[in-house]
Steps between C-alpha positions, in 0.01 A plus 500: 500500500747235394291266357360656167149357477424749783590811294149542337402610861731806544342834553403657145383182310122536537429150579436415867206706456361319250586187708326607785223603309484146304477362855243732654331382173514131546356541884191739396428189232489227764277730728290544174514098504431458860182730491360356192511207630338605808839397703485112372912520494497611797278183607749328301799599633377424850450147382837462383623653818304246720683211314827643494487577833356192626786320297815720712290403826520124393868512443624744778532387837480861680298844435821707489622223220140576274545837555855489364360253204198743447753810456797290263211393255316834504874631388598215256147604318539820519822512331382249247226715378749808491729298329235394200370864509879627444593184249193581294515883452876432408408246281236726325753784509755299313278424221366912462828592477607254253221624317536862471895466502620180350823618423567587883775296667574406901217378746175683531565702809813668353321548174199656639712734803715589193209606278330693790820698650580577104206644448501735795851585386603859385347676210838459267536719150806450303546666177731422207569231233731312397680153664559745811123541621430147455776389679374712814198350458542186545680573865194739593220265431647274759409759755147671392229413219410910494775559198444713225726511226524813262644451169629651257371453116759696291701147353523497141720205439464120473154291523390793691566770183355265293209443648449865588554590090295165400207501734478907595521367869721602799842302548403235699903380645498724791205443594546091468838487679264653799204308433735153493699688829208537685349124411380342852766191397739531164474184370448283179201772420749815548781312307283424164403908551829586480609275219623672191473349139870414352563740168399174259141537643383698172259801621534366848865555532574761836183474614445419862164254595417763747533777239251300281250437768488860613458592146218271435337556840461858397399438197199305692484726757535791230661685805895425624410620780265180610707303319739528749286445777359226347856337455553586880191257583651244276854573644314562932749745503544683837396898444449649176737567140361903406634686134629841598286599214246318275590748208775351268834729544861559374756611702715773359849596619675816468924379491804749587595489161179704440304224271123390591472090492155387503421098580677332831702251228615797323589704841683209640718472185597856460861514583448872724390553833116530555446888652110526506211244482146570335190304432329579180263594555585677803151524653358153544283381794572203750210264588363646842560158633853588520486886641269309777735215577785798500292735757408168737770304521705446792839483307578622130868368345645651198682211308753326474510532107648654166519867649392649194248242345345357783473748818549823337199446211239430805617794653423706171095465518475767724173375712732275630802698623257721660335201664842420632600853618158478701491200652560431835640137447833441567706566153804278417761510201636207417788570316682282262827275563659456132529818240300463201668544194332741270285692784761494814835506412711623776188584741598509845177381735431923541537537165168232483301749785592815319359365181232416648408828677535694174281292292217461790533891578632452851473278814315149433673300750698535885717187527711370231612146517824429384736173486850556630609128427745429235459177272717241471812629257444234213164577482568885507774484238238325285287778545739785446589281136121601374563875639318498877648534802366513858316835602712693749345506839579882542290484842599842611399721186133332493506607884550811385218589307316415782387090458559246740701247428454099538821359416572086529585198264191459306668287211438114402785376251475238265531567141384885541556730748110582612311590828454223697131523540470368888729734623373804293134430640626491861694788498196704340229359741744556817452893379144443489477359867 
């Protein structure tokens, strides 16, 4: 259908039935009229006819030509009252859906075909942290409203560490980058959110707003948890923000050099290779929302993210690798474009999947999505100057070990080097087709 105020009436929106219905309605009322009032309008409309057809005999000169009079006006109001029926319930649903969605933008079909097909798109989980899982989000919740976001809750550094040592709650930053990702429209409410006090702001200095107002939501709450449901009301995100776990956790590294680091900050600093991950403590539980979302979703994606401080920690609460071995969704790996100094020096995109494998205790994924396109060289050399480099593509040894492999140019340049978030969600829900 060209014309896009028709598109509410494609197969799978659930609303000519309710049309028809409405109008099967509005007839059983006037019979209810007609036989309460013991067929007056009937009476009535005989009347009117008499006149009106007394008046086309006046002005026509032949039968055929009243006939043809008789048939154009029983048309003309016909349409008319289909055209006040149709004006009206637009009118009506203009002003609901300016109600319940204020901040929604284009003209009301479009809004309401786009709400409608969204929510009867797939059952998306992505799990991570990190800039890298809200990026993705922000290209998937274009196509579906039935997201769920895992995230990890292991960051010990900035507002977040501060607020997590301060206030004994969970670090909230993860979690708001996919709260603010997620938003139904990121605008002046999703920019104060994100805005960070300068250092001259006394006690307030690092903080994030939306740090602050997850903190005190809890604390009315007296459950993170609901606090960050309660922000996705505020926020009408599109799906759900989960904590891998609601227990507060370190992460602890084993490096080659044989030392134990303990704290992501610290880990991230150490100037060694990372050789084994750990939670401590090891044995913490996820909320069941999350297993659930894992074992009913239609598609799960791993990442993108900080390999070792964003994918790998979810992987190491153990309900939830074994939610993702069991799952019949369709499991993607997202794997990183730039080295991350600190945690992937060097690490080819197998080297990503093979650290991965070990650390989850086998298979948690079958296609691996990987970026073959190179940046621009300025912007590359400006990477390499702060020690990362672009993730070699090495296609065949992921193939393999047995994955398949989605290969294309999934990059968007501008000052960093990062997933372009339209293509990434495109490429994922073409798998999921």
């Amino acid at each position: 259908m060209a014309d896009g105020r028709w598109r509410w009436l494609l197969p799978g929106m659930h609303v000519k039935r309710w049309l028809a219905l409405s109008s099967v309605g509005l007839l059983v009322a006037l019979l209810g009229v007609w036989v309460g009032l013991d067929g007056a309008p009937a009476r009535w409309l005989d009347r009117l006819h008499s006149v009106l057809d007394a008046r086309i005999d006046a002005l026509t000169t032949t039968p055929r030509a009243a006939q043809a009079t008789r048939w154009g006006l029983g048309l003309a109001l016909g349409a008319l009252g289909l055209g006040i029926w149709w004006w009206g319930l637009r009118r009506a649903w203009r002003t609901l859906v300016g109600i319940l969605q204020p901040r929604a933008s284009g003209r009301v079909w479009d809004v309401l075909a786009r709400y409608a097909l969204m929510a009867h798109g797939r059952r998306v989980v992505v799990i991570g942290g990190g800039t890298g899982l809200s990026t993705m989000l922000r290209g998937i919740k274009r196509y579906t409203a039935n997201i769920v976001a895992i995230v990890t809750v292991t960051d010990d550094g900035g507002s977040s560490g501060k607020l997590r040592q301060e206030l004994g709650i969970l670090p909230p930053g993860d979690i708001r980058n996919c709260l603010i990702a997620l938003a139904d429209a990121e605008g002046v409410m999703t920019a104060l959110l994100q805005h960070r006090f300068k250092d001259d702001a006394g006690n307030l200095s690092g903080h994030s707003v939306g740090n602050l107002l997850i903190a005190a939501m809890t604390q009315i709450k007296g459950d993170f948890e609901q606090a960050v449901q309660e922000i996705g009301k505020v926020l009408a995100i599109r799906g759900r923000v989960l904590p891998s776990t609601l227990k507060h956790v370190n992460l602890r590294a084993e490096m080659e050099d044989g030392t134990c680091i303990e704290g992501e900050t610290a880990i991230v600093a150490y100037p060694a290779r990372i050789r084994r991950m750990h939670l401590a403590p090891p044995d913490v539980e996820p909320p069941q929302e999350a297993v659930d979302a894992i074992k009913q979703a239609d598609v799960v994606v791993l990442g993108p993210g900080s390999l070792f401080t964003s994918v790998i920690p979810n992987l190491l609460v153990r309900k939830i690798a074994d939610a993702l071995r069991t799952t019949d969704a369709l499991r993607i790996y997202v794997c990183n474009v730039m080295t991350q100094p600190g945690e992937t020096d060097g690490f080819t995109a197998s080297d990503h999947v093979r650290a991965i494998e070990a650390h989850a205790g086998g298979r948690v994924f079958d296609y691996v999505l990987v970026n073959n396109a190179t940046p621009v060289p300025e912007l590359l050399e400006r990477y390499r100057a702060s020690g990362q480099d672009l993730v070699l593509p090495d296609v065949d040894r992921i193939r393999q070990m047995g994955y398949k492999v989605i290969t294309g140019n999934f990059i968007s340049q501008s000052d960093y080097v990062r997933h372009d978030p339209i293509r990434l969600a495109e490429a994922i829900l073409r798998l999921a087709k």
